[in-house]
Biopython code that builds the backbone (N, CA, C, O; Angstrom):
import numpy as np
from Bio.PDB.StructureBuilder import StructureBuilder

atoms = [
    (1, "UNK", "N", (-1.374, 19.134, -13.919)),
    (1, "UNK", "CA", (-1.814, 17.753, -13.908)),
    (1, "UNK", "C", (-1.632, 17.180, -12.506)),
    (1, "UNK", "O", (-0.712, 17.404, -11.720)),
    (2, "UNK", "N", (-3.084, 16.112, -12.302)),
    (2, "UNK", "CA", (-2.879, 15.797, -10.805)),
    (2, "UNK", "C", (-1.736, 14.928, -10.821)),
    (2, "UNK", "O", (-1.246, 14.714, -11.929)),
    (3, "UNK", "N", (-1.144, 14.314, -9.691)),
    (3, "UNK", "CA", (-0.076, 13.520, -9.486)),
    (3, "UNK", "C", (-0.506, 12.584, -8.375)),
    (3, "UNK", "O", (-1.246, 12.971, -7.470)),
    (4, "UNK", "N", (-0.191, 11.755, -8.426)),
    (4, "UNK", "CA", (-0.909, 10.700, -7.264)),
    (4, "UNK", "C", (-0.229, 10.598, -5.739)),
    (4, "UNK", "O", (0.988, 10.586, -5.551)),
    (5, "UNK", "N", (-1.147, 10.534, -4.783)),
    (5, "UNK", "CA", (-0.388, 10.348, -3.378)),
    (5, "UNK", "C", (0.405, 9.414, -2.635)),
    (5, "UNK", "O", (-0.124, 8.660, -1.818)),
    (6, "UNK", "N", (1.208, 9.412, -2.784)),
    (6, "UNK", "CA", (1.971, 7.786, -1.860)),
    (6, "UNK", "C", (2.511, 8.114, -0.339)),
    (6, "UNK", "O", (2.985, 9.176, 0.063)),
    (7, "UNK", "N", (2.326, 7.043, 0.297)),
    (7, "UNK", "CA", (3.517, 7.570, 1.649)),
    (7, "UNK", "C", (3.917, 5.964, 1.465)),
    (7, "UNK", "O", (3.594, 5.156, 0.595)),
    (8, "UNK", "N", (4.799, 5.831, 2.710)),
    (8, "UNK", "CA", (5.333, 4.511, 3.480)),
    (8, "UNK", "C", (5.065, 4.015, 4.555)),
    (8, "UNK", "O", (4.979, 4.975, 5.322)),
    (9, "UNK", "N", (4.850, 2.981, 5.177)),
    (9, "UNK", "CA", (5.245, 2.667, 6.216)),
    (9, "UNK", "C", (5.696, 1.283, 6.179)),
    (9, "UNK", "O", (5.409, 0.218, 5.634)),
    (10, "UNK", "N", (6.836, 1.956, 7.305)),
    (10, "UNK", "CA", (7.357, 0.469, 7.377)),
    (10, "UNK", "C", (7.112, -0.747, 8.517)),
    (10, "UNK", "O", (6.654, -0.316, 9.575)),
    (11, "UNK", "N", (7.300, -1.912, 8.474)),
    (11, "UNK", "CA", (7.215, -2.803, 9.010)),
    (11, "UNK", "C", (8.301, -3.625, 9.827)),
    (11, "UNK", "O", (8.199, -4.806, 9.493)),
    (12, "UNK", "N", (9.241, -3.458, 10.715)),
    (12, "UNK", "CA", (10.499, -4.047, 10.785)),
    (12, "UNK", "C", (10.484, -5.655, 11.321)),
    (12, "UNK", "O", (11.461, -6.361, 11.573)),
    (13, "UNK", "N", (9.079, -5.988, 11.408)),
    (13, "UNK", "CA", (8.673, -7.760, 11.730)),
    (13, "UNK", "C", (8.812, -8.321, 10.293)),
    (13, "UNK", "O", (9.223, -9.475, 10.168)),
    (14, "UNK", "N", (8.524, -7.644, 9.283)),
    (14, "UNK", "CA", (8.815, -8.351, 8.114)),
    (14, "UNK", "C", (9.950, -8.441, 7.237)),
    (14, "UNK", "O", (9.928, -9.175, 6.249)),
    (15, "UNK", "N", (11.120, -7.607, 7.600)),
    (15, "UNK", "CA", (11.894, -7.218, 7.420)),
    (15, "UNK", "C", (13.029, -8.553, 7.093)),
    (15, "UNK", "O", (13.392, -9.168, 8.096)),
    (16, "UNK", "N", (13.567, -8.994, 5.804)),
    (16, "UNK", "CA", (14.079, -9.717, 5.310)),
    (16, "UNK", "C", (14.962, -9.806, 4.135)),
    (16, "UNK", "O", (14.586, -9.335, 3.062)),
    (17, "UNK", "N", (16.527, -10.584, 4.305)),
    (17, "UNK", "CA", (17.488, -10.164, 3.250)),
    (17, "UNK", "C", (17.841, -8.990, 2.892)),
    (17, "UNK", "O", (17.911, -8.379, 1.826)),
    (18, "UNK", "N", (18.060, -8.771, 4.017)),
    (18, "UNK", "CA", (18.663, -7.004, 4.347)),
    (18, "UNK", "C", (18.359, -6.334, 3.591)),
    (18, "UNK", "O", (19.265, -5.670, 3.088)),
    (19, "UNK", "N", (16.710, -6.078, 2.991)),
    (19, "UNK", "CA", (15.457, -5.715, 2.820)),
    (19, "UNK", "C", (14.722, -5.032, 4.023)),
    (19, "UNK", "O", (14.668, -5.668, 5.075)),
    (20, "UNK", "N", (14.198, -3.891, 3.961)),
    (20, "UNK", "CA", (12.994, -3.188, 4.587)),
    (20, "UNK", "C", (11.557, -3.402, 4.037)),
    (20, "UNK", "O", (11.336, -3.195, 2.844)),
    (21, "UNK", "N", (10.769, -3.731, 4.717)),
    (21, "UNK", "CA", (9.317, -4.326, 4.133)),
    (21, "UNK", "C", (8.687, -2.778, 4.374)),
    (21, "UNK", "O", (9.036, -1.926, 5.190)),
    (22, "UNK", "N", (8.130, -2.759, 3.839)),
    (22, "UNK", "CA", (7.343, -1.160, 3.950)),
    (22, "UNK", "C", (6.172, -1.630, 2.781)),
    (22, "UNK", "O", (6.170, -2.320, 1.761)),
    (23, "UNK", "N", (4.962, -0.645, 3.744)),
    (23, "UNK", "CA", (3.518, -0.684, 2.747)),
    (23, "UNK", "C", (3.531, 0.236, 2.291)),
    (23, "UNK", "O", (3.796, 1.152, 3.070)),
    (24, "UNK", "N", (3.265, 0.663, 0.761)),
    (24, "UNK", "CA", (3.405, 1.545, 0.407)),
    (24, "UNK", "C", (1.843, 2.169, -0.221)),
    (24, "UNK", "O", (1.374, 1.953, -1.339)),
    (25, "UNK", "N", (1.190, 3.071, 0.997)),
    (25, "UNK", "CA", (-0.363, 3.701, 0.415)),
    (25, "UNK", "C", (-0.040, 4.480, -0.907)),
    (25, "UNK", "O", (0.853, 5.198, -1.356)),
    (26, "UNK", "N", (-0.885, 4.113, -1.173)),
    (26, "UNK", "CA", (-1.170, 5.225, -3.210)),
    (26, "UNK", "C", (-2.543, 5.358, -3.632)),
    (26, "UNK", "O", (-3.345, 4.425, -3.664)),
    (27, "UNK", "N", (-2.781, 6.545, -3.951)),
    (27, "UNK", "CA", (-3.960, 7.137, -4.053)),
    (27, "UNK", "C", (-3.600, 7.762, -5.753)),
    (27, "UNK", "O", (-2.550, 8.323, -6.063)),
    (28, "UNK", "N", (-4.830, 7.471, -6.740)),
    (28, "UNK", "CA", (-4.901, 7.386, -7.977)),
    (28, "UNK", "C", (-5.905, 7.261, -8.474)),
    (28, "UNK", "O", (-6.844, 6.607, -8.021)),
    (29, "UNK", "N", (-5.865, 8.158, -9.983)),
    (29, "UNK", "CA", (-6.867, 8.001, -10.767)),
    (29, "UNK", "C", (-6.878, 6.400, -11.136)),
    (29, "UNK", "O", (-5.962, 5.738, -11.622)),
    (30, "UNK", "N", (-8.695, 5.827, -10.613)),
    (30, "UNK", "CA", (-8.518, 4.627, -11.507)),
    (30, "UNK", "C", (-8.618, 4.434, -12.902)),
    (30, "UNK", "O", (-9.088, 5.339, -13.591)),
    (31, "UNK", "N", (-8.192, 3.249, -13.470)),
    (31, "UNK", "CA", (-8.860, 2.990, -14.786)),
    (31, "UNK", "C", (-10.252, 2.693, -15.174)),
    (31, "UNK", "O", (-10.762, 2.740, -16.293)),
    (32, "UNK", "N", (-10.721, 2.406, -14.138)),
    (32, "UNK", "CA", (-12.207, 2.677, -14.018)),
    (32, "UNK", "C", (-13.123, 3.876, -14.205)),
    (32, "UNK", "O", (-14.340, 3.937, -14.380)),
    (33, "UNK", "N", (-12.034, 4.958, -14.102)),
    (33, "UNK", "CA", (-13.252, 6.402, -13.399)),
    (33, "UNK", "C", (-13.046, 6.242, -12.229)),
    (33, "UNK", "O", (-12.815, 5.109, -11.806)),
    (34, "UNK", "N", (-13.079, 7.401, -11.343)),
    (34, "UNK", "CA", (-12.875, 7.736, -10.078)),
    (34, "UNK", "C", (-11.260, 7.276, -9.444)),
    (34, "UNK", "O", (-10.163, 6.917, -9.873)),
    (35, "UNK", "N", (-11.855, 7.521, -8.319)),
    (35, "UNK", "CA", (-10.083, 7.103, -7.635)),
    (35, "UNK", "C", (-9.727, 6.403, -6.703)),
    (35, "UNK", "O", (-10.366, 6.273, -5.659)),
    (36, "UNK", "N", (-8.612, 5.839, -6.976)),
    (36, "UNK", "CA", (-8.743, 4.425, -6.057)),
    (36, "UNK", "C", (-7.795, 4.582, -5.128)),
    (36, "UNK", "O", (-6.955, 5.394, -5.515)),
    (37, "UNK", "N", (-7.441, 3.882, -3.417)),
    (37, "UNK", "CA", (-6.783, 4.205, -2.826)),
    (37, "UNK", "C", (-6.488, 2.634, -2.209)),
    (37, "UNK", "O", (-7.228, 1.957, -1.495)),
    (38, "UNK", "N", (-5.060, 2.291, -2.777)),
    (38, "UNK", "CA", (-4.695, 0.671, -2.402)),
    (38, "UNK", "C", (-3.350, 1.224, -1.539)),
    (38, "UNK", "O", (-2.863, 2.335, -1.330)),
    (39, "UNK", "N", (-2.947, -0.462, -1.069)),
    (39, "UNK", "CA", (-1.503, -0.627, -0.023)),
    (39, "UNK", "C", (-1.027, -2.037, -0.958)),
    (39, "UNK", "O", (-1.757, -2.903, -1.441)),
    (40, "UNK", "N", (0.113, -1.940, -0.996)),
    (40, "UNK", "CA", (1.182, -2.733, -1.528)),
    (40, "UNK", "C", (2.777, -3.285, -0.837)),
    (40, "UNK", "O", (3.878, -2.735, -0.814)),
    (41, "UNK", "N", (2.495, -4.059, -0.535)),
    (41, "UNK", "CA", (3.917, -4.317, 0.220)),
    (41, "UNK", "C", (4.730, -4.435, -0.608)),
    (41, "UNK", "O", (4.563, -5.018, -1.679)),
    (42, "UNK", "N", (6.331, -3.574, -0.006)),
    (42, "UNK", "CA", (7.661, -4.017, -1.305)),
    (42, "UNK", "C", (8.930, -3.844, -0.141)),
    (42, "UNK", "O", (9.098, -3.193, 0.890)),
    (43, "UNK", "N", (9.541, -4.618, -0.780)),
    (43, "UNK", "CA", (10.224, -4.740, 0.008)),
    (43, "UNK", "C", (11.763, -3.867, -0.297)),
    (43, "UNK", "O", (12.418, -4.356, -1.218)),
    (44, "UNK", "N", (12.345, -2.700, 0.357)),
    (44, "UNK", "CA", (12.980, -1.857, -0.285)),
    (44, "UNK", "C", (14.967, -2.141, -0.188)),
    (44, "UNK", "O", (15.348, -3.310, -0.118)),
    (45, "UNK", "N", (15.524, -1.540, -0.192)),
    (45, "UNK", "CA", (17.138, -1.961, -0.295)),
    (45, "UNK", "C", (17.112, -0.521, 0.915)),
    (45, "UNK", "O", (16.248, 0.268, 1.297)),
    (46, "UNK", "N", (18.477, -0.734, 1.186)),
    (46, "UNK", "CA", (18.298, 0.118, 2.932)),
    (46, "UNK", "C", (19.369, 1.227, 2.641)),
    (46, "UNK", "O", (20.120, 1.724, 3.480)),
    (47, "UNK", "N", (19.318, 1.474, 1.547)),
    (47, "UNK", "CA", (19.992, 2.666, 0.766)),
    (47, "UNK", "C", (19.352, 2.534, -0.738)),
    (47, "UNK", "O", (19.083, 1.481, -1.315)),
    (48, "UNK", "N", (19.165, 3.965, -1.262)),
    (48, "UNK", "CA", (18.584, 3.690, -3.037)),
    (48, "UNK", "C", (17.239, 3.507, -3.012)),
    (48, "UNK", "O", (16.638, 2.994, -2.068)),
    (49, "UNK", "N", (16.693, 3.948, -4.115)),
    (49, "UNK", "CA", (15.208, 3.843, -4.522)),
    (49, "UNK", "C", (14.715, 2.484, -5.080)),
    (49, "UNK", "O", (13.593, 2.353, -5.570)),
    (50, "UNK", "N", (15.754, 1.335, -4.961)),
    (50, "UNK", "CA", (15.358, 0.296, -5.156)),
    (50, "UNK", "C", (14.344, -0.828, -4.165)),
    (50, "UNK", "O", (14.544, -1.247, -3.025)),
    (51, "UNK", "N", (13.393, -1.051, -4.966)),
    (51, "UNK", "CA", (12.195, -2.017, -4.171)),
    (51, "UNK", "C", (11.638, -3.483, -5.088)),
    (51, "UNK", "O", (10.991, -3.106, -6.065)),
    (52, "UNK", "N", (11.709, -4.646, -5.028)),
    (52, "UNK", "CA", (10.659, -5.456, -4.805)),
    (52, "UNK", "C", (9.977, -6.057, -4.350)),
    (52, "UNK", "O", (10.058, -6.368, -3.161)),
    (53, "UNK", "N", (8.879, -6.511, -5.284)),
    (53, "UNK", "CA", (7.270, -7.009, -4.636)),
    (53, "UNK", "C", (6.893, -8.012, -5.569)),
    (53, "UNK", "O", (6.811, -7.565, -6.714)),
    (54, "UNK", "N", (6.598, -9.402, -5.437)),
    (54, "UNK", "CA", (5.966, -10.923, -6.041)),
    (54, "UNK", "C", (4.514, -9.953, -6.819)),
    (54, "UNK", "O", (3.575, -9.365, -6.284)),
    (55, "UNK", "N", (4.814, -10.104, -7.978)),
    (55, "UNK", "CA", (3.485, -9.494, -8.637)),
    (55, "UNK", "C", (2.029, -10.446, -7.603)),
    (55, "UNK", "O", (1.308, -9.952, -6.736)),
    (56, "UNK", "N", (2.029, -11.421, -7.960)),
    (56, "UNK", "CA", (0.687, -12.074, -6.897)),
    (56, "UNK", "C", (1.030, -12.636, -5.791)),
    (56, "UNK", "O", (0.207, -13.367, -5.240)),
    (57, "UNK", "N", (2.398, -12.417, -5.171)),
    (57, "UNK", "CA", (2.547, -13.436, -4.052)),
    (57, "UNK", "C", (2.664, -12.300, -2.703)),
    (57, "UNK", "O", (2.637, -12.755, -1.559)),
    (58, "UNK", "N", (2.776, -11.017, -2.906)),
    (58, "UNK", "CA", (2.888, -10.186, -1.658)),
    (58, "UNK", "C", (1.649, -9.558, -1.458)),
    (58, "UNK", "O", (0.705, -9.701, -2.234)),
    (59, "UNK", "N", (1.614, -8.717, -0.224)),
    (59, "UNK", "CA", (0.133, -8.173, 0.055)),
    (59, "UNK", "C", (-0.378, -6.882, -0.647)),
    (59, "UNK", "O", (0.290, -5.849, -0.690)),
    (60, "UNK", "N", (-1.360, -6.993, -1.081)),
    (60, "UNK", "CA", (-1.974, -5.890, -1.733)),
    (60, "UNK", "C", (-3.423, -5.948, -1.766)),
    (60, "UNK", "O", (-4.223, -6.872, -1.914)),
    (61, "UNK", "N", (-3.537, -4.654, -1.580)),
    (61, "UNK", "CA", (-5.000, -4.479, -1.353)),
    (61, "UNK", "C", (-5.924, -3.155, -1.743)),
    (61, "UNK", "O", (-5.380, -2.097, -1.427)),
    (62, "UNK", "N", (-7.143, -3.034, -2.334)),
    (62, "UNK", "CA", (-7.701, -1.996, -2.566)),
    (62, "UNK", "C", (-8.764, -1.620, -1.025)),
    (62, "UNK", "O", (-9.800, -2.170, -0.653)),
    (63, "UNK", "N", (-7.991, -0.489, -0.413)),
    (63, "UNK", "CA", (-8.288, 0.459, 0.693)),
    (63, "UNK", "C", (-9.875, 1.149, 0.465)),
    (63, "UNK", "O", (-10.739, 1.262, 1.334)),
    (64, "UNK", "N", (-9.953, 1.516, -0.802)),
    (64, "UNK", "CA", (-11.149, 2.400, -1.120)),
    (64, "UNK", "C", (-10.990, 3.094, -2.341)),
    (64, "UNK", "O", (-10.024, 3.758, -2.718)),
    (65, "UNK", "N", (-12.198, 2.825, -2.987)),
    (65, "UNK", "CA", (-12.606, 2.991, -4.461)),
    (65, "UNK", "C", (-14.122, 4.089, -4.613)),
    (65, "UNK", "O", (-15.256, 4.013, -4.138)),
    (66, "UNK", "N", (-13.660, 4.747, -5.218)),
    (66, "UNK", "CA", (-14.928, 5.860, -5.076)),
    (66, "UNK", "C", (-15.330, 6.152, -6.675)),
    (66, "UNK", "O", (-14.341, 6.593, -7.262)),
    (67, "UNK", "N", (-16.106, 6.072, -7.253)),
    (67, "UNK", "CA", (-16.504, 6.410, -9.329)),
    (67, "UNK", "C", (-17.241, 7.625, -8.750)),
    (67, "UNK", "O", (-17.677, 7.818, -7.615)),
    (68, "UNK", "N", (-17.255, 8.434, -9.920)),
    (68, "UNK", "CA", (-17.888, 9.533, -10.015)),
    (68, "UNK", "C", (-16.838, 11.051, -9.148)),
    (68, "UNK", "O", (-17.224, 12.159, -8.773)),
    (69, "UNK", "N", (-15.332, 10.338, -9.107)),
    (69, "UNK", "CA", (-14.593, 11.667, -8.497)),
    (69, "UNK", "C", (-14.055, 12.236, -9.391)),
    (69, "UNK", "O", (-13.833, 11.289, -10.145)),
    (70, "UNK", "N", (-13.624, 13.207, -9.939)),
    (70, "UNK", "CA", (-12.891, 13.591, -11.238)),
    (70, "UNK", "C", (-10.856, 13.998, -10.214)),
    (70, "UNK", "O", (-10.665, 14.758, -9.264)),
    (71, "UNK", "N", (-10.125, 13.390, -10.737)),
    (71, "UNK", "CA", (-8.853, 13.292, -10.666)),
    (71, "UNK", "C", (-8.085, 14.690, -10.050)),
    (71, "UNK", "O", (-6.868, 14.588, -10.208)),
    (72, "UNK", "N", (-8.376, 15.625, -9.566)),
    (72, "UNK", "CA", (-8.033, 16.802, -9.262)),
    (72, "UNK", "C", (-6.663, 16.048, -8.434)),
    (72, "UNK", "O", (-6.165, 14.926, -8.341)),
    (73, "UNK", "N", (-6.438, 17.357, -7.944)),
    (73, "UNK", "CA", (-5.029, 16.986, -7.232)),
    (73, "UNK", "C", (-5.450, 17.203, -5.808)),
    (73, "UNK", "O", (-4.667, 16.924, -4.899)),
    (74, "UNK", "N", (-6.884, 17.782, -5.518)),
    (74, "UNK", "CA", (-7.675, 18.139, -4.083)),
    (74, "UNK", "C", (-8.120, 17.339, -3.992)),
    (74, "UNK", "O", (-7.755, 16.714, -2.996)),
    (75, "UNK", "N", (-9.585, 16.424, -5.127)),
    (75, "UNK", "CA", (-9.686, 15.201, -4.769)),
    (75, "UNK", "C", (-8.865, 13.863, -4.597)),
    (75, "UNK", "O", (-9.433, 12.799, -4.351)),
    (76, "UNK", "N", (-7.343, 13.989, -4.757)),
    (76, "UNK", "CA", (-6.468, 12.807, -4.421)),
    (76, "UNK", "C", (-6.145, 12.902, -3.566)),
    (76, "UNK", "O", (-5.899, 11.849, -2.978)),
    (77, "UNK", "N", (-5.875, 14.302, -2.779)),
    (77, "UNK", "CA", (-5.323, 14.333, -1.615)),
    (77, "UNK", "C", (-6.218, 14.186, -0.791)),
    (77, "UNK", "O", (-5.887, 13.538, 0.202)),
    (78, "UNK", "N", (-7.249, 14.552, -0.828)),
    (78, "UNK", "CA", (-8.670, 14.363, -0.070)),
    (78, "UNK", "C", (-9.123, 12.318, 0.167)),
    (78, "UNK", "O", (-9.227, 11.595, 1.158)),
    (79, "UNK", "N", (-9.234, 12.143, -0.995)),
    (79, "UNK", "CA", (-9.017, 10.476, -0.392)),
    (79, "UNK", "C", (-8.252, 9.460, -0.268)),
    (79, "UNK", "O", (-8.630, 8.288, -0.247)),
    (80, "UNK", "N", (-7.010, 9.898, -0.169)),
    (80, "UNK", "CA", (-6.004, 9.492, 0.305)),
    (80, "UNK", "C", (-5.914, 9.624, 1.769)),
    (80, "UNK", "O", (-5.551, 8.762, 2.570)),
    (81, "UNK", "N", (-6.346, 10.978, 2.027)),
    (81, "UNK", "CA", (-6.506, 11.251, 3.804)),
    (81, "UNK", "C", (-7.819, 10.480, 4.503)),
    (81, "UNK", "O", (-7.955, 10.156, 5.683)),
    (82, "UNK", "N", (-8.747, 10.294, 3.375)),
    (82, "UNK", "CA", (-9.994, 9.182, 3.870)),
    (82, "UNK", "C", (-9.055, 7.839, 4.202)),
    (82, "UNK", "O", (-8.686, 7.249, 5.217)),
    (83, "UNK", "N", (-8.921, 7.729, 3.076)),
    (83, "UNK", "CA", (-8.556, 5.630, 3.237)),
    (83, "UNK", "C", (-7.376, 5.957, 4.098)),
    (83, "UNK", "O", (-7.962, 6.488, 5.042)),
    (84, "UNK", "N", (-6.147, 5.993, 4.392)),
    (84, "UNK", "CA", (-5.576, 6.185, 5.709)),
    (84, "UNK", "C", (-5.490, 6.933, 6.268)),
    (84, "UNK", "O", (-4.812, 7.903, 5.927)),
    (85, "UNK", "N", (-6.211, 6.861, 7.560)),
    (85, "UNK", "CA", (-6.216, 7.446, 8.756)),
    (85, "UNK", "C", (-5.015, 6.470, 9.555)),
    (85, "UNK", "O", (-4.582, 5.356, 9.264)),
    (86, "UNK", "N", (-4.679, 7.423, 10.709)),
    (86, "UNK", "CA", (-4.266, 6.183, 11.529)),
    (86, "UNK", "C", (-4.615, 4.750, 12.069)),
    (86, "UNK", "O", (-3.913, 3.745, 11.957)),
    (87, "UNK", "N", (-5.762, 4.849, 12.637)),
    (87, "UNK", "CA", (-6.410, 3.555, 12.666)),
    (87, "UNK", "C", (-6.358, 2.773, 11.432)),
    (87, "UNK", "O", (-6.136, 1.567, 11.540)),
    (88, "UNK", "N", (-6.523, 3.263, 10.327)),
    (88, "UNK", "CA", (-6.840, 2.365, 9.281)),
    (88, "UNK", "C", (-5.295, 1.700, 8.787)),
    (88, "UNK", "O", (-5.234, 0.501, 8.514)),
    (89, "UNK", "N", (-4.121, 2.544, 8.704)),
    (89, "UNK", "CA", (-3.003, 2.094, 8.457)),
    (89, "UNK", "C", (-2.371, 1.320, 9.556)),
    (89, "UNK", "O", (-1.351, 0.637, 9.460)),
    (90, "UNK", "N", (-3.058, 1.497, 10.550)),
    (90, "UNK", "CA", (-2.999, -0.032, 12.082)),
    (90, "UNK", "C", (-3.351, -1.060, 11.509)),
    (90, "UNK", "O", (-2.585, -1.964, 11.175)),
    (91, "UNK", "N", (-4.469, -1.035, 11.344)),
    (91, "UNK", "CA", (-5.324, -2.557, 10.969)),
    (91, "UNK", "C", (-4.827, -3.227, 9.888)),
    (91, "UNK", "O", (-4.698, -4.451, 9.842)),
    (92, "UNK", "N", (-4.404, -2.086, 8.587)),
    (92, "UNK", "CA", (-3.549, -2.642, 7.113)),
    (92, "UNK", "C", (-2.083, -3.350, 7.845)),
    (92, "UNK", "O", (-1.513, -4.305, 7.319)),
    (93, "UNK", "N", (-1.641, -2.749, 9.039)),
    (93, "UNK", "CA", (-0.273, -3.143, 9.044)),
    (93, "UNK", "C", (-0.284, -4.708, 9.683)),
    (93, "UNK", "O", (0.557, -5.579, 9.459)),
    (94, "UNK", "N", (-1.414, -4.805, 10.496)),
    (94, "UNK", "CA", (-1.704, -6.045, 11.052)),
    (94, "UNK", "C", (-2.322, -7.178, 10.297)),
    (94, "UNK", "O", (-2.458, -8.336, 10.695)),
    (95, "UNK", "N", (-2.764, -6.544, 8.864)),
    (95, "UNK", "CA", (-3.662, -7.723, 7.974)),
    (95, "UNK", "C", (-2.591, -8.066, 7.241)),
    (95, "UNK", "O", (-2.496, -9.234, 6.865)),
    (96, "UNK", "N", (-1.348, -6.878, 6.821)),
    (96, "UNK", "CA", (-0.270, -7.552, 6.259)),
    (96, "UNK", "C", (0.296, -8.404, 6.792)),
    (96, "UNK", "O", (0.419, -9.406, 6.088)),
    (97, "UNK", "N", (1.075, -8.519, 8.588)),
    (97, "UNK", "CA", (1.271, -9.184, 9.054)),
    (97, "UNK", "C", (0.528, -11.032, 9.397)),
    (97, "UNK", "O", (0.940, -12.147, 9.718)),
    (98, "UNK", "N", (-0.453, -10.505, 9.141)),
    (98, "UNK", "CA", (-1.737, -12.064, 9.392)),
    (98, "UNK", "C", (-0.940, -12.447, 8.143)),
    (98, "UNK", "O", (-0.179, -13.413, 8.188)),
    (99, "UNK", "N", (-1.084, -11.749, 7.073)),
    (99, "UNK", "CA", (-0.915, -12.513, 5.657)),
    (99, "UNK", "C", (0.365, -13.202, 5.500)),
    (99, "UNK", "O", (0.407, -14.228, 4.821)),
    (100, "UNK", "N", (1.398, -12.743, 6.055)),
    (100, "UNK", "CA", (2.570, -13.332, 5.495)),
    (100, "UNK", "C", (3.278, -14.509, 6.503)),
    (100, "UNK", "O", (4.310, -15.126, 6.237)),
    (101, "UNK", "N", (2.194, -14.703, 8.108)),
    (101, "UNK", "CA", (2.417, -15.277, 9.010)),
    (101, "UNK", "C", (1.821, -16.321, 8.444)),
    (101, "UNK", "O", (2.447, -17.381, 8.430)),
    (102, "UNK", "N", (0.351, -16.253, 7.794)),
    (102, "UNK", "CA", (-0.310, -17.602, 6.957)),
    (102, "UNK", "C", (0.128, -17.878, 5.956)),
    (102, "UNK", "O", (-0.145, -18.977, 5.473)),
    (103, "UNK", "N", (1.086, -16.850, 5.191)),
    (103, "UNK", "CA", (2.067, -17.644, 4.156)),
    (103, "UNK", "C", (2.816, -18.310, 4.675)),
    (103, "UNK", "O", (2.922, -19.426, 4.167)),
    (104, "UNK", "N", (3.573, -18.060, 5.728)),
    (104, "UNK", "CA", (4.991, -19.325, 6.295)),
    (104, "UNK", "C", (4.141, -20.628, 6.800)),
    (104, "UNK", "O", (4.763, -21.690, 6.808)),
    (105, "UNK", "N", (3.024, -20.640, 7.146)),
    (105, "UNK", "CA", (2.057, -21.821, 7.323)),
    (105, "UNK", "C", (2.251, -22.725, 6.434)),
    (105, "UNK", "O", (2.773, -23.840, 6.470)),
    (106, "UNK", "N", (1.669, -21.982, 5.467)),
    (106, "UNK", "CA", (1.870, -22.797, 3.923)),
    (106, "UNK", "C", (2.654, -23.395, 3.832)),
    (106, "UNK", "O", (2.544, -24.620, 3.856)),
    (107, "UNK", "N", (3.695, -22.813, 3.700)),
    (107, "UNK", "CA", (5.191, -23.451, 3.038)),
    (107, "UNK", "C", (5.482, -24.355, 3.753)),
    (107, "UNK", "O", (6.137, -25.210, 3.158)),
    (108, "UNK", "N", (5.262, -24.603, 4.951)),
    (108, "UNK", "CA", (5.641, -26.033, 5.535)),
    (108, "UNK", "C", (5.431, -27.026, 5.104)),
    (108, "UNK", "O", (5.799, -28.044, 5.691)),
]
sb = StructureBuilder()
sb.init_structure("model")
sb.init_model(0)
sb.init_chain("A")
sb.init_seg("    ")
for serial, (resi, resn, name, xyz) in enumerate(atoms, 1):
    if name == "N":
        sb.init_residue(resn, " ", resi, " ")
    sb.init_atom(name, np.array(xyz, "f"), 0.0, 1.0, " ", f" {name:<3s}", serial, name[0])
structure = sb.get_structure()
């Protein structure tokens, strides 16, 4: 059975309450059909597998959505390596950053 792809990266500008902000890419069968490849910010504990993330208030985003892929464990790894490339996990790390710089806007 396929298993889905994740990595990390982290962010140390967002980094808060002695919390590590890290995006976390994941590549998955959707519930749609085909497979989807999103980023999720969470914010992790700096020891332990412990992480949270504001169900609607942190950044998340669908990277790339493809129907018609069947779930293999070649096709996950295969577009997982599409939707981040380096460049592309640049630009995610900088749209996260826009986002949470126009959240502290807000709150004023």
């Amino acid at each position: 059975m396929a298993t889905r792809a994740s990595e990390y990266y982290y962010i140390p500008e967002l980094d808060k309450d002695g919390k590590r902000a890290r995006l976390e890419a994941m590549t998955d069968t959707s519930s749609r059909g085909g497979l989807s490849s999103s980023v999720q910010m969470q914010f992790a504990d700096q020891t332990g597998p412990n992480f949270t993330f504001e169900m609607c208030g942190d950044f998340r985003k669908i990277v790339l959505s493809t129907k018609n892929l069947r779930g293999t464990q070649k096709a996950i790894n295969t577009h997982h390596s599409m939707a981040f490339t380096p460049e592309s996990v640049q630009a995610l790390k900088a749209e996260a950053l826009a986002f949470y710089a126009a959240k502290a806007v807000d709150r004023r």
